[in-house]
N, C-alpha and C positions, 0 to 999 in steps of 0.2 A: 504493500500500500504506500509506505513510504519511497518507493522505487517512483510509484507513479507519479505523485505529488512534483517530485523534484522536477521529473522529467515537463510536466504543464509547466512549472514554475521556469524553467528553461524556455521553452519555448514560447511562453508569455515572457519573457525580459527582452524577447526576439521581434515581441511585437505581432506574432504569428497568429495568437489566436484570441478569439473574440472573448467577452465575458459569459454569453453562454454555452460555448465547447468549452473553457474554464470551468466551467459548473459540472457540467457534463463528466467532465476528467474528475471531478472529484467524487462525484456520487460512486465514481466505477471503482476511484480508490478507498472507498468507504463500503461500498459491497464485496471487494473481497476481505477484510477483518471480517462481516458478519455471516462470510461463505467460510471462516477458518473459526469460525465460533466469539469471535472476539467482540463481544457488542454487551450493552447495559443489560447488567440483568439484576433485578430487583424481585424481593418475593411480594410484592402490594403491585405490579408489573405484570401484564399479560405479556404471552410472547410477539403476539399480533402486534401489541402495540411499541413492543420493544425496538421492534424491525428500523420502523420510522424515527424513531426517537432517535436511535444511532445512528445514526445516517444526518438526521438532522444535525445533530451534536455534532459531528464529526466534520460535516460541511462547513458550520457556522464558527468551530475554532480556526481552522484552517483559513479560514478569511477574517476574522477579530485579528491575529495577531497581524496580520496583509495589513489589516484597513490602520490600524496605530502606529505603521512602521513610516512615519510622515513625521521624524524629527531624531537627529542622532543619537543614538544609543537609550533609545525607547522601547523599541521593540524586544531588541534584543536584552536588555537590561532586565524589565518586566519576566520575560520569559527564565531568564536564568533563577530570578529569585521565587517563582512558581512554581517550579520544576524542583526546586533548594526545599520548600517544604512538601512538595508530593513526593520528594525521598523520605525527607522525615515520616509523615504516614506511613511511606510504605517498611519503613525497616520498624516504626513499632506494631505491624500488622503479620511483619513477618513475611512479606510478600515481594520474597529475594528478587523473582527476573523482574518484575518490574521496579523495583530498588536500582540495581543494575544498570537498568538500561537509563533509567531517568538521573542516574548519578552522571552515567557518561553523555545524556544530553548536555548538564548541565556544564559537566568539564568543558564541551566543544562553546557552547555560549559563552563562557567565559571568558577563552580564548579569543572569542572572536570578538567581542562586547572590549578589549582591549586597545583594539580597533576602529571601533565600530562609534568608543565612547566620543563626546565634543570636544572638540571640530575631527568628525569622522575621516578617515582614509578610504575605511572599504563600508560597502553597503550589503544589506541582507537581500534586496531584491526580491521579487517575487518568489525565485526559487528557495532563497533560506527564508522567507518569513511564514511561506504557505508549509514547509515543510516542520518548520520551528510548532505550529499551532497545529496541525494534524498528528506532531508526534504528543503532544503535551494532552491531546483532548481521547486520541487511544489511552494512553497511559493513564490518564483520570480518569476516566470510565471503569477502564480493568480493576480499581482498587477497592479496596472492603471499607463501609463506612460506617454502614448503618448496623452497625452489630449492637449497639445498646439502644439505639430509639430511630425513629426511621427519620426525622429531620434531618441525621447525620450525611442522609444521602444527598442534602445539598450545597455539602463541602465543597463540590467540583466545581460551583456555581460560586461560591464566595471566591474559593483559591483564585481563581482566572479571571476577577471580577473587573481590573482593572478592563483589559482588551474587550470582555462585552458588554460592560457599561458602552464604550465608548461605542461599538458596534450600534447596540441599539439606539441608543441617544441618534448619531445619525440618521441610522434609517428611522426615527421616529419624526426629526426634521424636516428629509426629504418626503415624506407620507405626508407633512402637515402642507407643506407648501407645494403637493403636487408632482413632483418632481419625479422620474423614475429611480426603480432603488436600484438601477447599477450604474447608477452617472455617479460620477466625482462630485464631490462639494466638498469646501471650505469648513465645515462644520464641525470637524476633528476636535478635541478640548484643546489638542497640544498647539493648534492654527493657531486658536482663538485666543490663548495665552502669549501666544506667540506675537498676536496682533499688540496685545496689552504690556508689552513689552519683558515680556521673560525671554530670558536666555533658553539655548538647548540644552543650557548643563541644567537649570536650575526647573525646568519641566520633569528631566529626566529624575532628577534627585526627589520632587514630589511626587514620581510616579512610582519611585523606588518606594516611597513611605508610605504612598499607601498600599502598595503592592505588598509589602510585611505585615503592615497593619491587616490584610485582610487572608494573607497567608498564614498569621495567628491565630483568627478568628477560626477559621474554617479549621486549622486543629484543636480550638476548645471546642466546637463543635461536635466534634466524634465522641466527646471524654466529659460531657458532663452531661447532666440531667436535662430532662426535657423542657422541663419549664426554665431551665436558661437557655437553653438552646433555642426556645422562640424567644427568647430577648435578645440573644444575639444578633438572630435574622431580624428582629424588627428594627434593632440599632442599624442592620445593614441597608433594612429599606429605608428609612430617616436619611444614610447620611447618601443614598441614593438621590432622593427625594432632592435633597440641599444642593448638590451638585447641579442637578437639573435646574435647579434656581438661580444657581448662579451665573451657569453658562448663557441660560436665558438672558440676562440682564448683561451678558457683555458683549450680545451681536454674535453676528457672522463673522467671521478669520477672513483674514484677506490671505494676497500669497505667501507662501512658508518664507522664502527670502532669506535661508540660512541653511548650510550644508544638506541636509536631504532633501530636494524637491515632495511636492505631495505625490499620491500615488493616482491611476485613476478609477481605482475604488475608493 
């Protein structure tokens, strides 16, 4: 699956293919995981419904971490510190190959996130960002949450919260004003910050805190009682909620105008 991903992501940097043979290419890389068994499985979860849901999941990270990768050392940043505690889950879960593999995602971000930080040299491009969010949304799916209360299962939702806030915020934008949802806009938080004059260091740095801020969260989530674990989630909708307020009130993002161009998602 991840074979596939790279290869669209190549060939979209190439300019080759459209946004929906993009789509296309990923649905196909998303049915084979659920052709090798690899997809969400929940016991409160039919399987019928499971089908769709992974597929969905699996689409819509592979494009959150695409659509945030509009400012140096964002995308990649983000991702590293996601991936930093879905090892943690996964080695107090005891759930070695996925430990493993998402320890050695997280070495290669590092690596590259070295590069990658303000004022960038090399960029993720379609091909590392699409690949960066279809490895990280397998990997959190595969893991065990809900083992003490079933809210736990939406850890994977907190953990990766940065990239699909800003996903949906977007396409909630483009919906209100009409707009279709595979056109480009301006409407990124990091643009709009960007407009209001933050730097790419000082975006990425508040992307970092809250990226930890809610990669904690989402591990007290699995390890405490129920009734804080909706306190948790409603602190997360609140500071959701706040976000969406504020973005509100600071306009549309003009151009990026600093080391990454925007993307045209």
């Amino acid at each position: 699956g991840g074979s596939i991903i790279v290869m669209l992501g190549l060939f979209d940097d190439l300019k080759v293919l459209t946004p929906r043979v993009k789509l296309a290419g990923q649905l196909v890389a998303a049915l084979v995981l659920v052709k090798a068994g690899i997809m969400i499985r929940l016991s409160f979860i039919p399987e019928g419904f499971a089908i769709p849901l992974t597929l969905f999941w699996l689409v819509g990270m592979s494009n959150a971490i695409n659509l945030i990768d509009v400012s140096d050392g964002l995308a990649s940043g983000v991702a590293a510190i996601a991936g930093a505690f879905l090892y943690t889950l996964s080695v107090l879960n005891n759930d070695e190959s996925i430990a493993m593999l998402t320890l050695s995602l997280v070495g290669s971000t590092l690596g590259f996130l070295a590069y990658n930080r303000p004022p960038a040299k090399i960029y993720l491009g379609d091909t590392g960002s699409m690949f960066l969010g279809f490895m990280l949304g397998a990997l959190a799916m595969s893991g065990r949450y809900s083992i003490n209360h079933r809210w736990a299962a939406l850890a994977p939702l907190v953990l990766l919260g940065v990239p699909l806030f800003d996903t949906a915020w977007v396409l909630a934008v483009r919906a209100r004003r009409g707009l279709p949802i595979l056109q480009g806009s301006p409407d990124h938080f990091a643009v709009r910050l960007r407009r209001h004059g933050w730097s790419a260091a000082r975006i990425a740095l508040l992307a970092y805190a809250i990226a930890c801020s809610l990669g904690a969260t989402a591990l007290a989530l699995c390890y405490v009682s129920p009734d804080w674990a909706i306190g948790l989630l409603g602190g997360v909708v609140g500071a959701v909620v706040g976000a969406a307020a504020i973005l509100t009130r600071m306009g549309r993002g003009g151009e990026v105008g600093y080391g990454q161009s925007e993307k045209r998602g």
